[in-house]
TILUMMI-846830 format. One record per residue (C-alpha): residue in one letter; x, y, z. Coordinates in pm, whole numbers, m for minus. Layout:
BEGIN
- rest;c1;c2;c3
- A;X;Y;Z;
...
END
This chain:
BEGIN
- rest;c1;c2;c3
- X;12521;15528;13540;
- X;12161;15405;13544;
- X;12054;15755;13608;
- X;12227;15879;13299;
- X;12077;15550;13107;
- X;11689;15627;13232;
- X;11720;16070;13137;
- X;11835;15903;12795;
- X;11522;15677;12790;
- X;11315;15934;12922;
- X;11452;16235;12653;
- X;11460;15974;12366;
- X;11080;15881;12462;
- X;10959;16251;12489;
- X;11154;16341;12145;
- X;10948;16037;11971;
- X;10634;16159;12169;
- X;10658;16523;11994;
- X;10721;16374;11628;
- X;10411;16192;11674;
- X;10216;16525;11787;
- X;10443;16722;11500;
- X;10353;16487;11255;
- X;9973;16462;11315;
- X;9969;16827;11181;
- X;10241;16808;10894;
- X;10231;16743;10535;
- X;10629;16611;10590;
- X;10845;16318;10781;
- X;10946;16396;11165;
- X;11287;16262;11238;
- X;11410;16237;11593;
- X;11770;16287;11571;
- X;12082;16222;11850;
- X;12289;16468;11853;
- X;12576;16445;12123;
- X;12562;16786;12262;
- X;12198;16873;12275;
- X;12028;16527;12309;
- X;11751;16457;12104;
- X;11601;16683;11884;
- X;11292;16680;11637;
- X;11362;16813;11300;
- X;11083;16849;11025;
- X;11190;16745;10711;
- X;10996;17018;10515;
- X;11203;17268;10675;
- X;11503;17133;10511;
- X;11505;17089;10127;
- X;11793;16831;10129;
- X;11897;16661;10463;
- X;12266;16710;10497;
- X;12485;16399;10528;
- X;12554;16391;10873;
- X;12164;16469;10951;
- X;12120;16155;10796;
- X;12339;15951;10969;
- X;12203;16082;11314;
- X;11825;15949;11270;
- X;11694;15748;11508;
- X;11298;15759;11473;
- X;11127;15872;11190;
- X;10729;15904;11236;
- X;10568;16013;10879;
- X;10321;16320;10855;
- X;9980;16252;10803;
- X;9829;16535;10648;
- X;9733;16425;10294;
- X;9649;16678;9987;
- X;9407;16513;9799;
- X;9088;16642;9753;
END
C-alpha cells in the first residue's frame, strides 16, 4: 500500500510541476486534474471554452498563467 501511496505522491507532484512550467508560458489557468483511470493530468483552460461539470469537480491544483497582454 505505501508503494501505491508514494507513485500517487510522486505523479500528483510531477502533474503540479508541469502546470507550473505550462503556465509560465500561457496567457490561461493550468488545472491538475484526478482522473481515476489515467492519474493526473494537466489541462489548459484556454483549450476549453467552458469546463464541463465533472472537469470541475476533478481539480485538484490550479497554478494561474502568467503571461500578461498589456502593453
Amino acid at each position: 500500500m505505501q508503494i501505491t501511496e508514494r507513485s500517487h505522491s510522486q505523479a500528483y507532484h510531477a502533474a503540479i510541476a508541469l502546470a507550473e512550467r505550462r503556465a509560465r508560458h500561457s496567457y490561461y489557468d493550468q488545472h491538475v486534474i484526478k482522473d481515476r483511470e489515467a492519474g493526473y493530468l494537466v489541462i489548459d483552460e484556454g483549450d476549453h471554452p467552458l469546463l464541463p461539470e465533472w472537469m470541475i469537480d476533478a481539480v485538484v491544483h490550479t497554478v494561474a498563467g502568467t503571461l500578461i497582454d498589456e502593453y
